[in-house]
Each structure stands twice: as C-alpha cells, then as structure tokens.
C-alpha positions as CSV (number, residue, x, y, z in Angstrom):
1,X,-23.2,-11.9,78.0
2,X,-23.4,-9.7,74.9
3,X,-23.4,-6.1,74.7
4,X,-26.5,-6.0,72.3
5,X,-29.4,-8.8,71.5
6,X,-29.1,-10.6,68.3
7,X,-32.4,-10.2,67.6
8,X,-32.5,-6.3,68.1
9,X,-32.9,-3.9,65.9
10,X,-30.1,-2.4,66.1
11,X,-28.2,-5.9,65.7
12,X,-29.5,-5.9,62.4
13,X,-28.3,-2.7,61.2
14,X,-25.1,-3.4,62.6
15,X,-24.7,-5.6,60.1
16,X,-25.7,-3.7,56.6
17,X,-22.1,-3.7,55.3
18,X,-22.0,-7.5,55.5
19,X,-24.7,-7.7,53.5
20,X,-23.1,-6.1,50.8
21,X,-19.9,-7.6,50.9
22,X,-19.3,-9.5,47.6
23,X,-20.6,-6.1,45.8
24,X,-17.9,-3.7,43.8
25,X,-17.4,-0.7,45.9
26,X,-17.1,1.0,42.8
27,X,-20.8,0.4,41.8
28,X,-22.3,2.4,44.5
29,X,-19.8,5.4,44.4
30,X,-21.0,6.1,41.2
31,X,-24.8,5.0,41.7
32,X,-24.6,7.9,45.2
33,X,-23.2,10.2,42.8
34,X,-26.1,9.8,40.4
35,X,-28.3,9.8,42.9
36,X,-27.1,13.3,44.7
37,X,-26.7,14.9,40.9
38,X,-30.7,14.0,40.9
39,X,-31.3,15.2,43.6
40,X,-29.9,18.6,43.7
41,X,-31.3,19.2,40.6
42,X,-34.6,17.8,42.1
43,X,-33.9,20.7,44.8
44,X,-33.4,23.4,42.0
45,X,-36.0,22.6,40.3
46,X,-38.7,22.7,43.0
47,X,-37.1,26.3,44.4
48,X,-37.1,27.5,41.1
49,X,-40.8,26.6,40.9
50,X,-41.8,28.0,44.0
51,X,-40.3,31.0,43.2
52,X,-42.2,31.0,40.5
53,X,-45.2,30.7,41.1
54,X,-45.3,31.7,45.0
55,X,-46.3,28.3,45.8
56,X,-45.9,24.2,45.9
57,X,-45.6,22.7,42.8
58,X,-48.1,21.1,41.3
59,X,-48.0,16.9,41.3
60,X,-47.1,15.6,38.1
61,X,-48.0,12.0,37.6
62,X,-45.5,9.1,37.6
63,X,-45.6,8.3,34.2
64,X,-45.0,12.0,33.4
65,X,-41.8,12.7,35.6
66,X,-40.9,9.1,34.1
67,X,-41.0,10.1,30.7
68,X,-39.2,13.5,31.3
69,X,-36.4,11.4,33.4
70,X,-36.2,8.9,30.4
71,X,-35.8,12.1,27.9
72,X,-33.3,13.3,29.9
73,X,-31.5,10.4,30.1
74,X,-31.3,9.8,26.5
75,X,-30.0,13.2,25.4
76,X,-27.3,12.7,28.1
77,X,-26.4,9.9,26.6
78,X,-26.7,10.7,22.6
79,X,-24.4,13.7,23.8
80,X,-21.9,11.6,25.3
81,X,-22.3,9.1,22.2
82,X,-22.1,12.2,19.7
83,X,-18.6,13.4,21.3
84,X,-16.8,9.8,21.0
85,X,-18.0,9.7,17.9
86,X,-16.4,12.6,16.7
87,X,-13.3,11.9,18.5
88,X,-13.2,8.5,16.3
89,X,-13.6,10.1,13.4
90,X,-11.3,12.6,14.0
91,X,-8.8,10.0,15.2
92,X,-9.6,8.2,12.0
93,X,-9.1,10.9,9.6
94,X,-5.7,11.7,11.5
95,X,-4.6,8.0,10.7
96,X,-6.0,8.1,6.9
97,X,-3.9,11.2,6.8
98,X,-1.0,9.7,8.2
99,X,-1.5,6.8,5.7
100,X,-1.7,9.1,2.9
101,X,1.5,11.0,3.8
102,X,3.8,7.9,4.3
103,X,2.1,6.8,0.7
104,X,3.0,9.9,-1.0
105,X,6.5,10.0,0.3
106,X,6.9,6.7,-1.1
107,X,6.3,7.8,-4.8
108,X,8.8,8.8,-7.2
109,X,9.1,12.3,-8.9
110,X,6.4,11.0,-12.0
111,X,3.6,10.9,-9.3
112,X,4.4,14.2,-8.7
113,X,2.8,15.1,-12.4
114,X,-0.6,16.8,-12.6
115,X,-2.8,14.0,-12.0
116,X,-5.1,14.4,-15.0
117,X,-1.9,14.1,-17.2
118,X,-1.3,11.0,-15.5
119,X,-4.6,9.6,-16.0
120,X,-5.0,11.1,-19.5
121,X,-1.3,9.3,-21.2
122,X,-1.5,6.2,-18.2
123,X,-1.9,4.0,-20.9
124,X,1.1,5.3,-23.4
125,X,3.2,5.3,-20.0
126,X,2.1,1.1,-19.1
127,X,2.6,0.1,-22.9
128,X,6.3,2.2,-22.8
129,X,7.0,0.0,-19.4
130,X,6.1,-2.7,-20.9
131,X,8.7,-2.3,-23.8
132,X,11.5,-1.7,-21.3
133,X,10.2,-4.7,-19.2
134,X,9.1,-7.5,-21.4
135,X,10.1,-10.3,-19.0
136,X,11.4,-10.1,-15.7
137,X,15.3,-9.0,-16.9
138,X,16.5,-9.0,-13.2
139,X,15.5,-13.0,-13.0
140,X,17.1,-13.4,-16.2
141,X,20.1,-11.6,-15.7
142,X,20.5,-14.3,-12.4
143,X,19.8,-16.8,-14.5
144,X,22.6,-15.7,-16.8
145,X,25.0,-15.6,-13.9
146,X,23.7,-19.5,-12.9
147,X,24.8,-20.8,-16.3
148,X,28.5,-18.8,-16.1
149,X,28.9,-20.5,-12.6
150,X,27.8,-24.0,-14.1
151,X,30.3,-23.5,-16.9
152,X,33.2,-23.2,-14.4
153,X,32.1,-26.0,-12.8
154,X,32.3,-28.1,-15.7
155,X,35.4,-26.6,-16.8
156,X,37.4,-27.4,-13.1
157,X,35.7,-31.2,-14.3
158,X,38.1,-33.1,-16.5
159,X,36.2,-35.7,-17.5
160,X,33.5,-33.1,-19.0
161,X,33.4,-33.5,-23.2
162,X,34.1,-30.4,-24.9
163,X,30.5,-30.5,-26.2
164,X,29.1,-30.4,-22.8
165,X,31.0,-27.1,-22.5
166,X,30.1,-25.6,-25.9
167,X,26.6,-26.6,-25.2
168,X,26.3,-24.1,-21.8
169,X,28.0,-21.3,-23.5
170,X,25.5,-21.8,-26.5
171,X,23.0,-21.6,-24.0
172,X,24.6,-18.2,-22.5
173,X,24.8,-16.7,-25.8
174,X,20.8,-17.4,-26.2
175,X,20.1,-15.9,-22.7
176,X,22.1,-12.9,-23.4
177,X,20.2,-12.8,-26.6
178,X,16.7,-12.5,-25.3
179,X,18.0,-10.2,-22.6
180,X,19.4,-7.4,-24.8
181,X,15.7,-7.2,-26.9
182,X,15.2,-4.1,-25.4
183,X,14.3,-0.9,-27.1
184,X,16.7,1.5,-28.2
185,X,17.2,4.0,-25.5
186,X,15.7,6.9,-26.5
187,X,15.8,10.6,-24.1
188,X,14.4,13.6,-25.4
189,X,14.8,17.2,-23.4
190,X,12.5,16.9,-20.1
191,X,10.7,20.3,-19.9
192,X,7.5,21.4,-17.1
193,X,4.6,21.3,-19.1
194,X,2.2,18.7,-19.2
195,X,2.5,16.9,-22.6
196,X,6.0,16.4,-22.3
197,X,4.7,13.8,-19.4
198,X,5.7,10.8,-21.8
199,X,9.2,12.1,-22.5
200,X,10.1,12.5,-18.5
201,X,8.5,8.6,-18.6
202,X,10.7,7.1,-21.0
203,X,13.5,9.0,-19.4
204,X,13.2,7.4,-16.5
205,X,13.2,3.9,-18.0
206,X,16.0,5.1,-21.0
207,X,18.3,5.6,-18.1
208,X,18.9,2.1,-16.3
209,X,18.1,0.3,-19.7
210,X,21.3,2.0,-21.4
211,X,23.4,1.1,-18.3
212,X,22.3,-2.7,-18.9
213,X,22.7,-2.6,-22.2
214,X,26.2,-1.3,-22.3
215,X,26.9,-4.4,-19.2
216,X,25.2,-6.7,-21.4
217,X,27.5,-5.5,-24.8
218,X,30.6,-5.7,-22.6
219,X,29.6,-9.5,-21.3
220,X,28.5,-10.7,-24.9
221,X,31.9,-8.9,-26.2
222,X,33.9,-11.2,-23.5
223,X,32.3,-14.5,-24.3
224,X,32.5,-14.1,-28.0
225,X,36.1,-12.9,-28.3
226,X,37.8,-14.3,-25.4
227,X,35.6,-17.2,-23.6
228,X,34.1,-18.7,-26.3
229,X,37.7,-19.3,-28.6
230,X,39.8,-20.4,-25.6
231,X,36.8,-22.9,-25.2
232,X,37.0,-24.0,-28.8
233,X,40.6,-24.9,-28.6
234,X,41.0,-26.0,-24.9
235,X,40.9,-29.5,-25.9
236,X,44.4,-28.8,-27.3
237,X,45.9,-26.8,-24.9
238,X,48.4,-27.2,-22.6
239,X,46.6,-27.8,-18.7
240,X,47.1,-24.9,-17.3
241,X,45.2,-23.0,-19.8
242,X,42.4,-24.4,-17.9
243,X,42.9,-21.7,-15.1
244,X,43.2,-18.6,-17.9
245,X,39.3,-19.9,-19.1
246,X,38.2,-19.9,-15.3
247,X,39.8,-16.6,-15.0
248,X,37.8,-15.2,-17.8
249,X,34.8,-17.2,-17.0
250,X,34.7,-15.3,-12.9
251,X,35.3,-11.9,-15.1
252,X,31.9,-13.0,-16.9
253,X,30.4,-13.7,-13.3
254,X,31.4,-10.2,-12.3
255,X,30.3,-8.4,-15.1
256,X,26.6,-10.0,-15.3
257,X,26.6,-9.3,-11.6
258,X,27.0,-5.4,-12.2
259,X,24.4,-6.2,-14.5
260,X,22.1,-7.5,-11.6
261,X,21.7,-4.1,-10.2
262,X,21.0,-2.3,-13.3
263,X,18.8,-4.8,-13.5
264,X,16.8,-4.0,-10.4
265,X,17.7,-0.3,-11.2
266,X,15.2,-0.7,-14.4
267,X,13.0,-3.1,-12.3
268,X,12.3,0.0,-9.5
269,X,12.1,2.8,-12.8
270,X,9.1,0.2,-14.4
271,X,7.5,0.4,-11.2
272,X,7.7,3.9,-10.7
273,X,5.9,4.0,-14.0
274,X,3.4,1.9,-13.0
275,X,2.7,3.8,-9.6
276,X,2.4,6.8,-11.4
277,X,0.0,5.5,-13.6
278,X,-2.2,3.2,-11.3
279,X,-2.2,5.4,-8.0
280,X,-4.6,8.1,-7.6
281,X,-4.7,7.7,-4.0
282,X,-5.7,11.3,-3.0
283,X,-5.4,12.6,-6.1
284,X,-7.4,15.5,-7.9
285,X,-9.2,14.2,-11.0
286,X,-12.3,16.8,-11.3
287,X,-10.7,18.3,-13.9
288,X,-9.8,15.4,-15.8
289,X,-11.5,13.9,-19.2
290,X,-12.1,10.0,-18.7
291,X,-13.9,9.5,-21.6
292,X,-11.9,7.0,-23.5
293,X,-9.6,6.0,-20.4
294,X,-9.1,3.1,-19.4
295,X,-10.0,2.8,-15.5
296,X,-9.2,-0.7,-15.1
297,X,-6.5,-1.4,-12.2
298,X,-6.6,2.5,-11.1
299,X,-6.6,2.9,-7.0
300,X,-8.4,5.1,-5.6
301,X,-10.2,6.1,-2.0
302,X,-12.4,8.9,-0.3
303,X,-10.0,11.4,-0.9
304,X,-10.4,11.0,-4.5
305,X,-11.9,13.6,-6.8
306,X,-14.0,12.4,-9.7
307,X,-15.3,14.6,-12.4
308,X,-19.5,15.1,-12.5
309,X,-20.7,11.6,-12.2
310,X,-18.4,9.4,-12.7
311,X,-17.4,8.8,-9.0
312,X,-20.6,7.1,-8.8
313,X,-20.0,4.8,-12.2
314,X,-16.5,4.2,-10.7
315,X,-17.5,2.9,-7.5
316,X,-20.0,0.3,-9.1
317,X,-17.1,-1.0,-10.5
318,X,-14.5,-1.2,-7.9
319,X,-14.1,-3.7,-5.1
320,X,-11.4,-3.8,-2.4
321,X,-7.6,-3.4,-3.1
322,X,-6.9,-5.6,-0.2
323,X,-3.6,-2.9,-0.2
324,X,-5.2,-0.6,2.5
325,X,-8.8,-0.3,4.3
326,X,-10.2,2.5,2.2
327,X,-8.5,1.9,-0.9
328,X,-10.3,0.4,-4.0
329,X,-9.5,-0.7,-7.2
330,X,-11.7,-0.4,-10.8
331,X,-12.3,-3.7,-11.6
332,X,-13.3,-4.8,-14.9
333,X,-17.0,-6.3,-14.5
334,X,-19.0,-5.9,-17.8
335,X,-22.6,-6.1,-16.0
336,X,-25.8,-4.1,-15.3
337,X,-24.3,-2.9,-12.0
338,X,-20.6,-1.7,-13.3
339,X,-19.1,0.2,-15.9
340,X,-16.6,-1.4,-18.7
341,X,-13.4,-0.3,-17.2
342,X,-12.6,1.3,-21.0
343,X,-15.2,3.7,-20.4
C-alpha cells in the first residue's frame, strides 16, 4: 500500500520536475531571472503610480503594455548591440594599429622621407632602381658561380677537349660581362632637406653596387690573367698543373660567392627603393601635388590622407592588394568608373 494515490493531486505535482527533465537547467535560471527583473519593475511601477495619483492605476489595454514591453525590449537590445559594437571596432582599430606599427618598423630610413617628397620624385627613385637593377644580378651572380663549378668539373675530366674548356670560360667571361652593365656609382653629399631626396636614393643603391663592382673587377681580373692563360696552355703542361688551374678555379668560386651577398645587399637597397616609393600605408599626402604623378602601383588604406578630392578618384581606381585586409592598390583601369593611374 502506497503512501499517496496515483491518481491524486498531489501525485501529480509530485512529479513536476520529471516533466522537465531533458530541459537545460540553464534556460530557466535565466528565464526566472527575467521574469523577477519584470516584475519588480512591474511592482515600482504600479507604487510609483499610486503614489501618484493617490489611486489604482488605470488599465492599459494588452496591445498597449505589449507595445511598450516590445519598445523596451528593443532598446535593451540596440544598447547591448551598440556596446559590442564599439568594442569590435575598437578591437579592430587596435589590430589595424598594430598592423601599421609592425609595417612601419619594417621600412628602411627612405620611408622615413616626407611623404609628399616621396610621392612627388617616386618615379625618378623607380627609374634610378631600375638602372642599378636591370636584371635580377643575385640569380646571375649564382649562375656565374654554376658555370666556375662546371669548369672544375671538366677540368678534374681528362678526356674533356681543350675546346670544351675554353668554351665554359668564354661563357663566364659573357656572364661577367652582362653582370658588370651597371651604372657608374655615383654619391653626392646627403643633406635634410627635401629635394636632396634623390641623392639619399641613389646613395643607397651607389653603395652595394660599388662593392659588386669592385668583386666582379677582382673575379674578371683572375680569369683573364691567371685562369684563362693556364687554360690556354694546359694542353702542354705537365699533369700536375692540372691541380694549380682547380686551385685558381675554387679562388674564382670564392670570390663570386662574396659577390652573392653584395648581390642580395643591392637586391634589399632596390627594394627599399621601391617600398619607399610604393607604400603610403598611413601616410600624410593632403599636402601633396598629384597632378602629373603617376598613381599606378601606390598602396594605400583608411589611414591614408588624400589631398581635396582625389581620395575619391583614387578609390575608383583601386582594387584589393591581397597584401593586407584594408590595403589597396591604384590600379590602372582607363574607364568611365576610374582614373588613368598618370593622373
């Protein structure tokens, strides 16, 4: 015999919390806290009332108290909407900011020129890196040292003709050739003011080219008046003369090696050019006069100031770096919608 009937009352509300049982717990804790936050407010509201107007309150209909609950509602929620908002924008301007920083720490002492200077000669500074660069010297220059190490190969090969040989060092001599067509180093004095931006350019370039040049003089000197004459009259020669040529031959591998790194030395100057003259990333250009410049390949973002209207111009013709999010690039697209990137 049981202690209550099944089919009581009381059974059944005995049993509420099974009802319930798949339910998160979580859901009602909130949905009771709601409900009390209404309610007290309910409470307030009605003494407040009273108070007064030394009576009831008057009934409202249900449409009315569900159109002020609905109001309520959604300016609860458009403030709670408003603050994450402006805590993801201010997280995203922190991380733009951080972006910016780590890109201006990577820039050499040429970005660190006025920016309308930069803009104004960025086309002088390209055409100067472009003399200093014509082709890429740093493949060339390995290149140069694949051909020395294919010459001692054939050298340690006996059964290699003597025109075999001559022909590899001709083809040295032509590589060195094409390698040293670089301008005549040229520095002037470097002084603060803004139109001496072109000297501090080519000073930067003058530097690494003279240092290859002088390892390219000394490696053409060694082929030409040691290499190349043992070569002409090692068919003569006694054997071991053989390992005095392969001696001179790794001296030649050495000294194009040094070469390598002046080499890259030049290759990271050109670039530093280029940067300087292509990123504007953040940088000031209200003051600047574009008329004439040529826009095309320039990066740029939000932070960038344009002079009058020409932030709008420039946008039409920009499209995405695909560097960065945020950064564009002027794009030359001659049509009704964007500006010739020469204007």
């Amino acid at each position: 015999m049981t202690d209550r009937d099944p089919r009581s009352p009381e059974a059944g509300a005995g049993r509420d919390d099974g009802l319930f049982d798949g339910l998160d717990g979580g859901l009602f804790d909130g949905l009771d806290a709601l409900l009390a936050r209404a309610h007290e407010r309910l409470g307030t509201a009605v003494t407040d009332r009273i108070t007064a107007q030394g009576g009831p309150p008057e009934l409202r209909s249900p449409d009315l108290a569900l159109d002020r609950l609905l109001a309520a509602a959604h300016r609860s929620v458009g403030t709670a909407v408003t603050r994450r908002r402006s805590r993801e924008t201010r997280a995203a301007l922190d991380r733009r900011d951080l972006a910016l920083e780590a890109r201006l720490a990577q820039r050499g002492p040429l970005s660190g020129r006025p920016s309308p200077v930069r803009v104004k000669y960025r086309q002088q500074a390209l055409r100067l890196a472009h003399r200093y660069w014509p082709t890429d010297l740093a493949q060339g220059m390995r290149a140069a040292v694949h051909t020395v190490q294919s010459l001692s190969e054939l050298l340690e090969d006996s059964t290699q003709s003597a025109a075999r040989v001559e022909s590899v060092v001709d083809q040295l001599r032509e590589q060195l050739r094409q390698l040293s067509r670089l301008p005549k180093p040229h520095r002037s004095p470097v002084t603060l003011t803004g139109l001496d931006y072109l000297v501090a350019v080519e000073s930067t370039l003058a530097g690494p080219a003279d240092r290859l040049l002088q390892d390219l003089h000394r490696v053409q000197q060694l082929l030409d008046e040691v290499l190349g004459p043992a070569i002409a009259t090692l068919g003569t020669s006694p054997p071991g003369y053989l390992y005095g040529v392969d001696a001179v031959a790794q001296d030649l591998i050495d000294d194009l090696t040094q070469g390598c790194d002046q080499a890259d030395a030049l290759a990271r100057a050109v670039a530093e050019v280029e940067r300087a003259s292509t990123d504007f990333v953040g940088a000031d250009l209200s003051s600047a006069r574009l008329d004439g410049v040529l826009l095309e390949g320039i990066l740029w973002d939000a932070t960038t100031a344009w002079p009058g209207e020409w932030e709008t111009l420039v946008r039409r013709a920009s499209l995405p770096s695909g560097e960065d999010v945020g950064i564009l690039v002027v794009a030359a697209e001659p049509c009704d919608h964007a500006i010739h990137a020469e204007a």
